[in-house]
C-alpha positions as CSV (number, residue, x, y, z in Angstrom):
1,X,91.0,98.3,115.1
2,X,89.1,96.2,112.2
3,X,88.5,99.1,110.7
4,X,92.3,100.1,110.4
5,X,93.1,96.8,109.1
6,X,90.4,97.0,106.2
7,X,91.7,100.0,105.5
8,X,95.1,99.4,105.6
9,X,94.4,96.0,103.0
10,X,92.2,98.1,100.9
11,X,94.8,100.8,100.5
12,X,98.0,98.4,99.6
13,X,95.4,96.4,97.5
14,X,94.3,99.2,95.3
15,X,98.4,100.4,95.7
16,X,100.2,97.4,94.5
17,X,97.4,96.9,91.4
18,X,98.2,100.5,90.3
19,X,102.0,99.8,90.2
20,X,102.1,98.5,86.9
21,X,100.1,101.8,85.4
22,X,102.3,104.2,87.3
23,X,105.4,102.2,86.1
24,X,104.2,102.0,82.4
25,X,103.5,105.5,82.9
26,X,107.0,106.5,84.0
27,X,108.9,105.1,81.2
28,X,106.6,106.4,78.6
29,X,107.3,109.8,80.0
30,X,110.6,109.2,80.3
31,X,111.4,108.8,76.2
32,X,110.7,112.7,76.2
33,X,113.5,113.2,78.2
34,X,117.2,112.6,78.7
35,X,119.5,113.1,81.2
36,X,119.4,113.9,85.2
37,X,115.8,114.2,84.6
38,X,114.9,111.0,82.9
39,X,116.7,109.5,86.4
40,X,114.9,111.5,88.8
41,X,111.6,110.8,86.8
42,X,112.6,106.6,86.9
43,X,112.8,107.3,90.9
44,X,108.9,107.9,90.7
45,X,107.9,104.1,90.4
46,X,110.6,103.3,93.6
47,X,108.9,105.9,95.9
48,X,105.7,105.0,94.8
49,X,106.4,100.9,95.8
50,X,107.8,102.1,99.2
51,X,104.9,104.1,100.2
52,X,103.2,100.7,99.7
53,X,105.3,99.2,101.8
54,X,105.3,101.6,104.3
55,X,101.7,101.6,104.5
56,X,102.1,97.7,105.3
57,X,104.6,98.3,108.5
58,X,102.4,100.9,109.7
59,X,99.7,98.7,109.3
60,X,101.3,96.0,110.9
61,X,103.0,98.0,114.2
62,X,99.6,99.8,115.1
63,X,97.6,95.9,115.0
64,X,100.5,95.2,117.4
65,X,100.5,99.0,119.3
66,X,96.6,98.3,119.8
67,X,97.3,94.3,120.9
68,X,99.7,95.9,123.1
69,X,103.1,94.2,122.0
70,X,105.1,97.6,121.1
């Protein structure tokens, strides 16, 4: 279970400290491109933020699935 937790930390640590690269990334991509697919390629940073955050809730509901409380 500590093991998950480190894990879990370590992953929306290194996550959250690569957002501003992927972002930066994303719009310096996107002055290549216009239309529909400038839009879908600004959706990249979103996705990428909640895959963060979904790491975090899973994080959190298998700490409480092991404590027993879900």
């Amino acid at each position: 279970m500590l093991g998950n937790i480190i894990g879990g930390f370590i992953v929306i640590l290194v996550g959250v400290e690569l957002l501003p690269t992927i972002a930066d990334g994303v719009v310096g991509a996107q002055d290549n491109l216009t239309g529909a697919a400038s839009n879908i390629l600004g959706l990249t940073t979103i996705f990428f933020a909640l895959g963060i955050m979904s790491a975090g809730v899973s994080l959190a509901v298998g700490g409480m699935r092991n404590a027993g409380l879900v």
